[in-house]
VEXVO-970872 format. One line per field, with one value per residue: residue in three letters; residue number from 0; x, y, z of N, C-alpha, C in turn. Coordinates in steps of 0.1 Angstrom, whole numbers, always signed. Layout:
code	c(ala	...);
pos	c(NUM	...);
n_u	c(X	...);
n_v	c(Y	...);
n_w	c(Z	...);
ca_u	c(X	...);
ca_v	c(Y	...);
ca_w	c(Z	...);
c_u	c(X	...);
c_v	c(Y	...);
c_w	c(Z	...);
***
This chain:
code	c(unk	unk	unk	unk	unk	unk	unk	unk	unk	unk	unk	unk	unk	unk	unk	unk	unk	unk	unk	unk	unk	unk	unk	unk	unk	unk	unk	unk	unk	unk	unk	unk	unk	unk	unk	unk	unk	unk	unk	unk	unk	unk	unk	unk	unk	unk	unk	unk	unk	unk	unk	unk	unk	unk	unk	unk	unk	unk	unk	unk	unk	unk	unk	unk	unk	unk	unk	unk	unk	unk	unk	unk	unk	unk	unk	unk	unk	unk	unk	unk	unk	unk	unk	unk	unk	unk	unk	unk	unk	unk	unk	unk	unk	unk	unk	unk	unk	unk	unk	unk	unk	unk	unk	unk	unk	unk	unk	unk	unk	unk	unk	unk	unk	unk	unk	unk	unk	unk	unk	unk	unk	unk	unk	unk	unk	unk	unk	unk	unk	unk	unk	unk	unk	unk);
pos	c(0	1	2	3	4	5	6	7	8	9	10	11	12	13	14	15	16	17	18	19	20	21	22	23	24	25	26	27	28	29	30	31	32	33	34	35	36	37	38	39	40	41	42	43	44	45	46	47	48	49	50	51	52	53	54	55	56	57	58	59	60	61	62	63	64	65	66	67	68	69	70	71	72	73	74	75	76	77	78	79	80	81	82	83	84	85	86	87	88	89	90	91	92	93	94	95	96	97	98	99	100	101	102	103	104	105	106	107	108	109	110	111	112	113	114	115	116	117	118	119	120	121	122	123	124	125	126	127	128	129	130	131	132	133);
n_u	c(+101	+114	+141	+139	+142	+132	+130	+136	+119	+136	+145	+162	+168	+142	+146	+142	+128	+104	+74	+53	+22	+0	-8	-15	-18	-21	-8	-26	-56	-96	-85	-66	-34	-23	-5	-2	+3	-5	+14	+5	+23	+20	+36	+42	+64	+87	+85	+59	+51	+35	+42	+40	+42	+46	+41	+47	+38	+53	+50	+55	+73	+91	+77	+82	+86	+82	+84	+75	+77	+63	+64	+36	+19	-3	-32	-53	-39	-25	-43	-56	-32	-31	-55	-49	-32	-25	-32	-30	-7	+15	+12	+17	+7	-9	+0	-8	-35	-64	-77	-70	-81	-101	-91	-72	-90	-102	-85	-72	-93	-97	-75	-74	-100	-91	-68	-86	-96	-73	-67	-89	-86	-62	-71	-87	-73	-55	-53	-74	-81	-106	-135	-144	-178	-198);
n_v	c(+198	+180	+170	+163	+140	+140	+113	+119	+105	+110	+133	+156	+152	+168	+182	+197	+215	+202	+192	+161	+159	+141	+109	+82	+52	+27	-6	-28	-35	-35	-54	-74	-73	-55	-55	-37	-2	+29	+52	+83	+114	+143	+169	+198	+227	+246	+268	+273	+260	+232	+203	+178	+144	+118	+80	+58	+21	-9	-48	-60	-75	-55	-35	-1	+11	+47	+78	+108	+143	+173	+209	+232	+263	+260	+245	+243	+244	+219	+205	+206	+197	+165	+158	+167	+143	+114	+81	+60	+62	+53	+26	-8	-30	-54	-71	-58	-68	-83	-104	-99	-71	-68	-73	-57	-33	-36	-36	-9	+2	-7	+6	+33	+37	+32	+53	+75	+70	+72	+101	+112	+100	+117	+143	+141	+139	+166	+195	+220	+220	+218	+223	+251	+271	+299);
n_w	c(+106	+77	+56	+23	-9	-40	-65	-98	-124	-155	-153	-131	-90	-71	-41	-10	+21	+43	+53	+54	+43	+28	+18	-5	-13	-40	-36	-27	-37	-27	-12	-23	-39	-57	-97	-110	-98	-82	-65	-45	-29	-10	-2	+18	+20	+36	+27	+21	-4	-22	-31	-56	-52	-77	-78	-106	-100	-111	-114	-137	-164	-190	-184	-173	-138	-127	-118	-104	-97	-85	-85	-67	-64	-47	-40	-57	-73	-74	-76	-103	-115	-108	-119	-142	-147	-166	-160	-172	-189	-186	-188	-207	-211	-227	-252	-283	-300	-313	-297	-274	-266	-250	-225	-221	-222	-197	-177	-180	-174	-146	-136	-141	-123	-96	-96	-92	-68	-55	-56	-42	-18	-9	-13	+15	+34	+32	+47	+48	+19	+10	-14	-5	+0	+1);
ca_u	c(+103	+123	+149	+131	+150	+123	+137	+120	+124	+143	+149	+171	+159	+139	+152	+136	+122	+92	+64	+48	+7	-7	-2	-26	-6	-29	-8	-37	-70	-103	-82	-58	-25	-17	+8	+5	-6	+5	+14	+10	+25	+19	+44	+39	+79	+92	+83	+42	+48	+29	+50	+33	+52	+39	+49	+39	+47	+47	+61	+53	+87	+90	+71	+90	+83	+81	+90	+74	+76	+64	+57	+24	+18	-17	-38	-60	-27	-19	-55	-55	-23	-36	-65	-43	-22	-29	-32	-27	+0	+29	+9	+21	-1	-14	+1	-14	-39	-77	-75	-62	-89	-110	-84	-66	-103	-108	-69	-68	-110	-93	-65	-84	-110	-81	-63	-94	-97	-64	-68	-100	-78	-52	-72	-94	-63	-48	-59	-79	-81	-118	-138	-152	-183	-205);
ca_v	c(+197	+172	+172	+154	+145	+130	+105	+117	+95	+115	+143	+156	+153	+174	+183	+207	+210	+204	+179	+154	+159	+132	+99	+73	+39	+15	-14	-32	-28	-48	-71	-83	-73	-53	-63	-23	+10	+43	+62	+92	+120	+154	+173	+215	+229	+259	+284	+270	+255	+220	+189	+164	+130	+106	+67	+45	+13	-21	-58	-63	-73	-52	-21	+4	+25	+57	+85	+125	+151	+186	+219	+239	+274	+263	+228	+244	+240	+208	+194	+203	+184	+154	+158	+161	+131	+99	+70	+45	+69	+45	+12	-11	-41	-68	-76	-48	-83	-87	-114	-92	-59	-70	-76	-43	-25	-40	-29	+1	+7	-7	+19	+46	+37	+31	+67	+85	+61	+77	+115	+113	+100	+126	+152	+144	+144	+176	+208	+235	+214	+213	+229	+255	+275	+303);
ca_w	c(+92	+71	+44	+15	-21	-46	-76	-112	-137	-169	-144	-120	-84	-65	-25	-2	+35	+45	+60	+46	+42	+28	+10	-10	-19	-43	-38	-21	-36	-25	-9	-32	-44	-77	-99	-112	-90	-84	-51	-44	-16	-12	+11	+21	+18	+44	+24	+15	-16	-21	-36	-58	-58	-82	-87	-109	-104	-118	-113	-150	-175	-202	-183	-158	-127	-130	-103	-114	-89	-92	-73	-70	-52	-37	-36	-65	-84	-70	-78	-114	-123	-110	-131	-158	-148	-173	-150	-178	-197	-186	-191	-220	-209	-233	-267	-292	-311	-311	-285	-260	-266	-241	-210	-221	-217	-179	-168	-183	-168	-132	-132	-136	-114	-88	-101	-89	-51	-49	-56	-36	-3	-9	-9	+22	+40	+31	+56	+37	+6	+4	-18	+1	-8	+6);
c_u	c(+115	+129	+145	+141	+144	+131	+124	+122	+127	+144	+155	+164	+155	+139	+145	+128	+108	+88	+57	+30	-1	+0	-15	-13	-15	-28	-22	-49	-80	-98	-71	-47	-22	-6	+10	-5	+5	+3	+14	+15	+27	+28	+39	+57	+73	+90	+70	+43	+43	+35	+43	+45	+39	+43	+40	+42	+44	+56	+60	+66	+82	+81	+84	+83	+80	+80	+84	+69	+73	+58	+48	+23	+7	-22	-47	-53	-26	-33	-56	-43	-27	-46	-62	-38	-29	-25	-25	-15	+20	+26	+13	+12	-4	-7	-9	-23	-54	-82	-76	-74	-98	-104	-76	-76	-103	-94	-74	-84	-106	-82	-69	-95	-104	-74	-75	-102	-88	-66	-81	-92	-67	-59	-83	-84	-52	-55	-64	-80	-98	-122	-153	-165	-191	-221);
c_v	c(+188	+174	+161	+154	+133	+125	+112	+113	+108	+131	+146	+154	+164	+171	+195	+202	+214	+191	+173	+154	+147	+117	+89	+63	+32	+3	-28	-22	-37	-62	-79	-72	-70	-55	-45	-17	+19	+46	+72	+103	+136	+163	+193	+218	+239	+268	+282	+268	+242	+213	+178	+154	+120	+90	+64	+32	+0	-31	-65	-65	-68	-35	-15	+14	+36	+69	+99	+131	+167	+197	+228	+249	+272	+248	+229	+240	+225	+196	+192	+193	+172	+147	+156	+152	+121	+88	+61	+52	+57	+30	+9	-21	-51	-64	-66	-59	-81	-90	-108	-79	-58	-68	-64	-33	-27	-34	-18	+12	+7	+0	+28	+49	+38	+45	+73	+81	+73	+91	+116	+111	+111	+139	+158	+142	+158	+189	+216	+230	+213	+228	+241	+266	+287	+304);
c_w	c(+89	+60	+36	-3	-26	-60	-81	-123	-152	-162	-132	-109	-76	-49	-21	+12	+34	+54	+51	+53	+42	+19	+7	-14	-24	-46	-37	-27	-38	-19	-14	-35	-54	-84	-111	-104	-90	-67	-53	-32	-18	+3	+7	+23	+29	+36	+14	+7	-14	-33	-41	-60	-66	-87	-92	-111	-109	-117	-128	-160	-188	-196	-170	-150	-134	-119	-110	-97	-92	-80	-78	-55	-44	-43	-47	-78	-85	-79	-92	-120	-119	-115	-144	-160	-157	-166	-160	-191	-196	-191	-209	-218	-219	-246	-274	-304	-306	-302	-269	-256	-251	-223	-205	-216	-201	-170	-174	-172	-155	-127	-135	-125	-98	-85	-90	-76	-51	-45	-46	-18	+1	-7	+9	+32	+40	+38	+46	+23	-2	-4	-11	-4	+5	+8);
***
């Protein structure tokens, strides 16, 4: 186990031991190079709690990062907040103009579409995560 201390944008940080589970990163997607994506990393602490880290980041002027960390007693926990996360909740993207409607629709369509690559790789790496049934 490792000593972990996650940055969260407009909050103090979160520190605790544990291991790190999984990770999805959508700098790269299709090949190419985004100029916004999110990461995310899910760690298990010393005493079974599950750690969401979430970035979002961006090389875009005039938008910022964004760092959110949070803890969940079990993976059923863990799944709904990323369900609830808003992929495009940080995005400022095109000029608010007519012109623009269309280019804002295809970003905003390609980071969601992106958002739910990720949660899909995060959770087929996490032990015991699946939805199991009888």
């Amino acid at each position: 186990m490792k000593e972990y201390t996650l940055t969260r944008t407009g909050d103090r940080p979160l520190s605790f031991t544990g291991e790190l589970l999984a990770v999805a990163d959508g700098r790269i997607h299709s090949g190419q190079e985004q100029n916004r994506w999110h990461e995310i990393r899910v760690y298990k602490t010393a005493g079974g709690k599950y750690v969401l880290e979430i970035e979002y980041c961006t090389c875009w002027q005039g938008e910022n990062s964004h760092h959110r960390g949070s803890v969940h007693s079990n993976t059923d926990a863990l799944l709904a907040n990323l369900r609830d996360y808003n992929p495009i909740g940080r995005l400022i993207g095109f000029p608010p103009h007519p012109t623009y409607a269309e280019k804002q629709a295809r970003l905003e369509e390609s980071l969601r579409q992106r958002w739910e690559t990720l949660v899909t790789e995060i959770f087929d790496e996490i032990p015991d995560a699946a939805e199991r049934i009888e």
